[in-house]
MARGUMI-501974 format. One record per residue (C-alpha): residue in one letter; x, z, y. Coordinates in steps of 0.02 Angstrom, whole numbers, padded with zeros to 5 digits, always signed. Each point is the difference from the previous one (the first is absolute). Example, Ala and Ser with C-alpha at 12.3 -4.5 7.8 and 13.67 -1.06 7.14 Angstrom:
MARGUMI-501974
A+00615+00390-00225;S+00069-00033+00172;
This chain:
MARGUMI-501974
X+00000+00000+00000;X+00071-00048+00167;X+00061+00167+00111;X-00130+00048+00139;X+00186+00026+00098;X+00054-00128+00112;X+00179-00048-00043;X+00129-00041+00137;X+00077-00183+00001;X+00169+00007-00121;X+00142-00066+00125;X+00079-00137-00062;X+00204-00032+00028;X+00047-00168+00027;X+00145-00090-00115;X+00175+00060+00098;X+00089-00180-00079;X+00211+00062-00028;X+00118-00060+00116;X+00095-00146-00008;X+00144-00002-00145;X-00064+00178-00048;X-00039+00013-00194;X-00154+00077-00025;X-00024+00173-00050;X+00002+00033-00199;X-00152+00022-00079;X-00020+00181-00067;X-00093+00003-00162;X-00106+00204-00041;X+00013-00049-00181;X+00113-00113-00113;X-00044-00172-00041;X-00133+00007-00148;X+00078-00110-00138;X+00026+00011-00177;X+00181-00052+00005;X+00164+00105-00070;X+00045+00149+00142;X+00179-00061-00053;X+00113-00123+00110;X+00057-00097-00153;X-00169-00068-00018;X+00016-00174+00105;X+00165-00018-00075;X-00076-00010-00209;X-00140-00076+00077;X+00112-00157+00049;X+00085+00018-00159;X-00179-00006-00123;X-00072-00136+00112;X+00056-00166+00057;X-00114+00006+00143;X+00083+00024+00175;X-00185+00056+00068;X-00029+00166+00052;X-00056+00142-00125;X-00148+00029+00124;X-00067-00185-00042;X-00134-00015-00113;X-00003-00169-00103;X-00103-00156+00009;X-00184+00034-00057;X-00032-00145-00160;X-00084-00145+00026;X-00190+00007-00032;X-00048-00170-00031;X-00213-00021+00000;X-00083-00043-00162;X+00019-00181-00048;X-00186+00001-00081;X-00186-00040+00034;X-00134+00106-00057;X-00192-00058-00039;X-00121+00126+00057;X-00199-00041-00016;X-00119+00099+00108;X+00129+00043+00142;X-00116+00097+00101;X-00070+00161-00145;X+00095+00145+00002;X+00126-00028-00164;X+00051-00174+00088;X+00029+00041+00162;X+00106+00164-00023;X+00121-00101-00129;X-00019-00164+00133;X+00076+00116+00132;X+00143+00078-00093;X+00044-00153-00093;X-00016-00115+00175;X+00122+00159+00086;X+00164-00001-00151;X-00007-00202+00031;X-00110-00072-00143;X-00096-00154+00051;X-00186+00044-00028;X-00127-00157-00044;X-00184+00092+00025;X-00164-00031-00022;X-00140+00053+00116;X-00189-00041+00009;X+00000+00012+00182;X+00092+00028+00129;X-00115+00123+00109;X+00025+00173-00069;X+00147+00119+00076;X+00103-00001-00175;X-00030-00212-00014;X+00064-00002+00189;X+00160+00122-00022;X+00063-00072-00163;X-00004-00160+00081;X+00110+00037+00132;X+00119+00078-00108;X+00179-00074+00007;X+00037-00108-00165;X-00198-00013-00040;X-00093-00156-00027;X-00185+00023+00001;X-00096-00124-00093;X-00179+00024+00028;X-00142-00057-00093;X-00075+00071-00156;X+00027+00009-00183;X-00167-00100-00037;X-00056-00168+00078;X-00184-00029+00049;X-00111-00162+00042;X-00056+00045+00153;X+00006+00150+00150;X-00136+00092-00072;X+00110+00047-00152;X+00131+00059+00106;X-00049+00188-00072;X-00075-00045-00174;X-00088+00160-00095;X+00140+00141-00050;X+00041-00029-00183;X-00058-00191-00021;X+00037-00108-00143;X+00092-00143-00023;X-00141-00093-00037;X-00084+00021+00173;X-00016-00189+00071;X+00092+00044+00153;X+00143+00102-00052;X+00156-00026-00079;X+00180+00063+00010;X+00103-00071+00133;X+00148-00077-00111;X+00082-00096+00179;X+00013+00160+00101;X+00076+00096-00159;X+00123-00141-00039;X+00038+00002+00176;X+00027+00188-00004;X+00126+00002-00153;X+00092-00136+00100;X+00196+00061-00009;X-00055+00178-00062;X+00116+00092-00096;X-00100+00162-00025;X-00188+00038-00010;X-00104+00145+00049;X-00174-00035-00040;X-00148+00132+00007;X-00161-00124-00026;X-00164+00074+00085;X-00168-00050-00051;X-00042-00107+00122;X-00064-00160-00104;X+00035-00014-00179;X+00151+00110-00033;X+00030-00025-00157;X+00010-00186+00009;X+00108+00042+00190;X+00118+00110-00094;X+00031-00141-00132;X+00034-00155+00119;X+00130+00117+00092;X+00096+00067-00169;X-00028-00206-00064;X+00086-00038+00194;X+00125+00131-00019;X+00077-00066-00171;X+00011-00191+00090;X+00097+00071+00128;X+00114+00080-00127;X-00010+00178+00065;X+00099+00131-00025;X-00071+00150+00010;X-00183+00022+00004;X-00087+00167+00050;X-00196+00018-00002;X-00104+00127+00053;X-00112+00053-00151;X-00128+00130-00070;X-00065+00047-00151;X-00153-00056-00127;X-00027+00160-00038;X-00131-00061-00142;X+00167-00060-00094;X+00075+00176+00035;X-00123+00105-00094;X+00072+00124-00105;X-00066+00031-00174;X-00037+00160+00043;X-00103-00046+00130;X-00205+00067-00026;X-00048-00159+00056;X+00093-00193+00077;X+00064+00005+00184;X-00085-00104+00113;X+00094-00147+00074;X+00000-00003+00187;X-00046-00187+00044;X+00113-00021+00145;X+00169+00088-00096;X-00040-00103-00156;X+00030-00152+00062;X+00185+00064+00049;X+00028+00066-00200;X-00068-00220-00037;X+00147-00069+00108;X+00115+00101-00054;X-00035-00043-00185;X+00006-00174+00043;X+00171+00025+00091;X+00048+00064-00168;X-00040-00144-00084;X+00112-00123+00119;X+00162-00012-00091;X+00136-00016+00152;X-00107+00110+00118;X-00040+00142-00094;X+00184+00080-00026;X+00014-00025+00191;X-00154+00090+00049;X-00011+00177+00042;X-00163+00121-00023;X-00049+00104+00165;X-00145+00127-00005;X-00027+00064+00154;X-00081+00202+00020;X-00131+00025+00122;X+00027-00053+00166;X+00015+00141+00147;X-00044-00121+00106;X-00176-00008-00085;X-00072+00169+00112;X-00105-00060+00137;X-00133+00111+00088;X-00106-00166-00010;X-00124+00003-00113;X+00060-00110-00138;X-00020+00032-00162;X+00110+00117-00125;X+00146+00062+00122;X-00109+00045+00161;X+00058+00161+00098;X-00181+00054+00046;X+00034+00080+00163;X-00128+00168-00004;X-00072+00061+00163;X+00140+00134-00006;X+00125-00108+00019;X+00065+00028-00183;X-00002-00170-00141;X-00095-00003-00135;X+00059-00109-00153;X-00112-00062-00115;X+00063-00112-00168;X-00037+00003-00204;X+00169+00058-00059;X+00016+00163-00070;X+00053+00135+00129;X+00163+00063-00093;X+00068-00148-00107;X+00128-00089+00101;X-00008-00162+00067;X+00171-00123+00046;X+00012-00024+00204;X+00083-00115+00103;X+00035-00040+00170;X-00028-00179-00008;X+00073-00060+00159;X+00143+00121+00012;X+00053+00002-00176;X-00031-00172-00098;X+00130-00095+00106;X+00151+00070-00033;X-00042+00035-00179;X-00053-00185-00034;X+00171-00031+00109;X+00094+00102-00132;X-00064-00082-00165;X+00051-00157+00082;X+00166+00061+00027;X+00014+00078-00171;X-00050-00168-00060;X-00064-00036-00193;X+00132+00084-00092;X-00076+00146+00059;X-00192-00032-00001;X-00028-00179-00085;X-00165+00030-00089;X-00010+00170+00061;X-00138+00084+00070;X+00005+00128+00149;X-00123+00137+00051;X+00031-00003+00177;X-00074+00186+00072;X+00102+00127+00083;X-00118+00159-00042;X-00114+00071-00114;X-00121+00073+00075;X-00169+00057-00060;X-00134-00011+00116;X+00004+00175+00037;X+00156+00007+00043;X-00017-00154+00094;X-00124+00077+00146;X+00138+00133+00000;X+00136-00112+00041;X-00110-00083+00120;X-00065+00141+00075;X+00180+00063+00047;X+00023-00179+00078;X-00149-00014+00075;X-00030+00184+00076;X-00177-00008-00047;X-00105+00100-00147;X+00015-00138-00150;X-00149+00028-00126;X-00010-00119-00194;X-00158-00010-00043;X-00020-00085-00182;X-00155-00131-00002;X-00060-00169+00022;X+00061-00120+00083;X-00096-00015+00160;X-00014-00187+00058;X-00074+00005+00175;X+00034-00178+00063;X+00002-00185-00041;X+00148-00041-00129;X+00020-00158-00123;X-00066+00001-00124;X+00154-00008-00108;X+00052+00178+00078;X-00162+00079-00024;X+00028-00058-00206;X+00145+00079+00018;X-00050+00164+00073;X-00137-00003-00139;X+00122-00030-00146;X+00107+00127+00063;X-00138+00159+00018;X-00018-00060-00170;X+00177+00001-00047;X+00011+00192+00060;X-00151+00079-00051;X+00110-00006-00174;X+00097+00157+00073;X-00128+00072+00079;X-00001+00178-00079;X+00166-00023-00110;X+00137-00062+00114;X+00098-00044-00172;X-00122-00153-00007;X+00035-00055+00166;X+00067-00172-00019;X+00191-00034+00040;X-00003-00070+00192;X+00127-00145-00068;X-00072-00035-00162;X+00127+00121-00104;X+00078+00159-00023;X+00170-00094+00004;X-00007-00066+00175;X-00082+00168+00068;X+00128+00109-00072;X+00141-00117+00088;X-00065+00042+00172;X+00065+00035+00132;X+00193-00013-00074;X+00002-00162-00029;X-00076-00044+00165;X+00142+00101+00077;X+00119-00088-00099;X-00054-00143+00120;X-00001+00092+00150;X+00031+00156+00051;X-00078+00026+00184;X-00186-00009-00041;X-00146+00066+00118;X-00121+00130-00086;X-00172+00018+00004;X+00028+00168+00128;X+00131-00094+00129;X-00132-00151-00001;X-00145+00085+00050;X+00102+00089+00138;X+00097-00144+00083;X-00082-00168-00082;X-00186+00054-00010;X-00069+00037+00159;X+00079-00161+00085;X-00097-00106-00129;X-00128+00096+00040;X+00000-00032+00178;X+00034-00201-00033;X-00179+00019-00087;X-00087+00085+00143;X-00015+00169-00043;X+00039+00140+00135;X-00008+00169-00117;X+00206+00013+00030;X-00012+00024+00187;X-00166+00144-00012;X+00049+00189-00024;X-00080+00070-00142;X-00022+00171+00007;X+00007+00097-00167;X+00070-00116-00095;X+00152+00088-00110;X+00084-00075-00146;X-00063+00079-00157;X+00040-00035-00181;X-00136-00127-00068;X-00120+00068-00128;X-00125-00121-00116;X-00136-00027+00124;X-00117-00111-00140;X-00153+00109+00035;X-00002-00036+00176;X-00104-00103+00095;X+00058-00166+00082;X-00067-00078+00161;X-00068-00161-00054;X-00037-00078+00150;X-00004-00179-00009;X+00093-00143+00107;X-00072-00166-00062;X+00053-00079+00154;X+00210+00043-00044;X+00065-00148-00131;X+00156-00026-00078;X+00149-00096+00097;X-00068+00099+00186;X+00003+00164+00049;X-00142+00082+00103;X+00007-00087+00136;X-00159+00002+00112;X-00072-00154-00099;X+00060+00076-00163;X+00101-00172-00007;X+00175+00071-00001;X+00024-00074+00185;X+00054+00151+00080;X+00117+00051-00164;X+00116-00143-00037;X+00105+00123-00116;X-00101-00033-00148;X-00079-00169+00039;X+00046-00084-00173;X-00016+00067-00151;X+00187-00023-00038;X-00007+00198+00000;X-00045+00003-00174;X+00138-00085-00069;
């Protein structure tokens, strides 16, 4: 705090220069020169003796070389979270980046674009007849008249590329997408060929199971490219296996479905999602984290990770223990309540499958955790989490350090205002299973998916999460 004391003006003494032919004074040191050299005098004279160098023992040598990497990466769907994080880092070290966009209007679409050593190529991953089908029905078949996969814009993508990272979205026919880019990626004679999967957790069951797992429609479709990467002779020893945890990055205070952060009238978050509150769950900070790990398998090339696959997820959390960490970050009461998922606005219909298949999927574990399904598909790739993520990288942002420093500036992209009100009351407590508590279920027809709030309920006003890149 500044003094209440007025403080006099310090007098300054003007620079006395020495007087002609006059040597000027010598300098006085208080303590000794701080150096790890010998106290001894003989020093400088075995130090011309060991080294041919006439340079001064002070001098430190030449920093190597660091020539930029002499490669081109493919990356589809430049502008979802996975992409863009491993489009920045990769772009940053020198790697030419070749990536695919949709459009060029969202904030991600228009940063990766700008990027130094990026070339966008816009245009999507399916053709159609005429304008109408520019945004053909989530999850439609190859068979639709006016849809097929874009083989030009692919070919053009794989142009020159060494490396691939591909995480296919279901936006058109994925299945038939993810093909035509693994069929593009052994033309081009790629090298090393990392995709983005999940599992079919239907093939996963284990016999002890009461009854068969559920397949999730939208994570299926992952589990059918990669088989059929599997079956491609020269590509399939050069492809790598990346299952990503749940993304931090997910939260929102919006109402979407499964990871909304109900803000209560206290000012505290109420969390409301099918998993069982103490079996834990893999986590990931998507656009912090997947970069430089994706950077690193790269670099470790296919000695390392040829035909390998990688559960990417830096904690295990359950969901429990989640609220707590994000209740630390956020400063705000964090409450899990177990329950249905709770779909308030207008979502494809693809999603809303999804969402259906997956309250299906968990009511397995619903009063024996034990039955809970494995988040990636098996025990194996659970139980390697997170040390083989940190293998990969070893700075990774938690769930707690998100929600205080990432959170409430997505937040405020989206529109919301809660971070700059005083709540009164409010203290950090240690969650508790709130599943007998009631839920406000007011509904917001008007809010759909790609917007936020906005005063239209368009997503005008809340560019942040304009496209639904967010899920991927």
């Amino acid at each position: 705090m500044p003094s209440a004391t007025p403080r006099s003006a310090l007098t300054i003494r003007p620079r006395v220069p020495p007087a002609p032919n006059q040597e000027p004074p010598t300098r006085k040191l208080k303590h000794r020169p701080c150096t790890s050299l010998p106290d001894n005098d003989d020093f400088l004279g075995l130090q011309a003796v060991q080294s041919p160098r006439s340079a001064s023992a002070y001098e430190r040598p030449a920093k190597r070389p660091m020539p930029s990497p002499n490669k081109t990466i493919a990356v589809v769907n430049a502008s979802g979270r996975q992409a863009a994080s491993f489009i920045r880092v990769a772009a940053a070290v020198g790697y030419r980046v070749r990536a695919q966009v949709r459009r060029l209007d969202g904030i991600v679409a228009s940063e990766i674009s700008s990027l130094q050593n990026v070339t966008v190529l816009v245009g999507d991953l399916y053709t159609k007849a005429s304008p109408k089908d520019a945004s053909p029905p989530l999850g439609a078949k190859g068979g639709h008249p006016n849809i097929g996969v874009n083989h030009d814009l692919i070919s053009e993508l794989f142009r020159g590329a060494q490396l691939a990272f591909i995480n296919t979205t279901f936006w058109g026919d994925e299945v038939a997408i993810g093909k035509a880019v693994a069929d593009a990626a052994v033309k081009a004679n790629v090298q090393h060929y990392i995709y983005s999967t999940m599992p079919n957790y239907s093939l996963h069951t284990p016999p002890s199971a009461p009854k068969p797992w559920p397949s999730l429609p939208l994570w299926s479709s992952k589990e059918t490219i990669s088989q059929y990467i599997q079956s491609l002779p020269t590509l399939a020893p050069r492809t790598t296996y990346l299952y990503t945890g749940i993304y931090n990055n997910n939260f929102t205070s919006l109402p979407y479905p499964l990871f909304c952060m109900e803000l209560q009238p206290d000012g505290s978050f109420i969390w409301q999602a099918p998993f069982h509150p103490n079996v834990p769950l893999p986590w990931l900070d998507t656009e912090h984290d997947v970069g430089p790990a994706v950077l690193q398998i790269f670099k470790d090339g296919l000695q390392k990770w040829g035909s390998k696959s990688i559960p990417l997820a830096y904690e295990m959390l359950s969901p429990l223990e989640a609220c707590a960490a994000f209740s630390r970050g956020v400063g705000r009461k964090v409450r899990y309540k177990r329950g249905g998922i709770d779909i308030k606005v207008k979502i494809p219909n693809g999603y809303r499958e999804q969402l259906v298949a997956l309250e299906e999927l968990y009511e397995l574990g619903k009063e024996d955790g034990n039955l809970q399904p494995f988040y990636f598909g098996t025990r194996n790739l659970e139980e390697r989490c997170p040390e083989q993520a940190l293998a990969l990288w070893e700075g990774p942002r938690g769930l707690e350090e998100y929600a205080r420093e990432v959170f409430p500036l997505e937040e405020a992209a989206n529109g919301a205002t809660w971070m700059n009100e005083d709540v009164d009351g409010v203290e950090y407590v240690e969650p508790g299973d709130a599943e007998n508590e009631d839920s406000d279920d007011d509904d917001d027809d008007g809010l759909v998916m790609g917007g936020g709030i906005g005063t239209s309920g368009t997503g005008e006003n809340t560019p942040a999460r304009r496209e639904e890149s967010w899920l991927a």
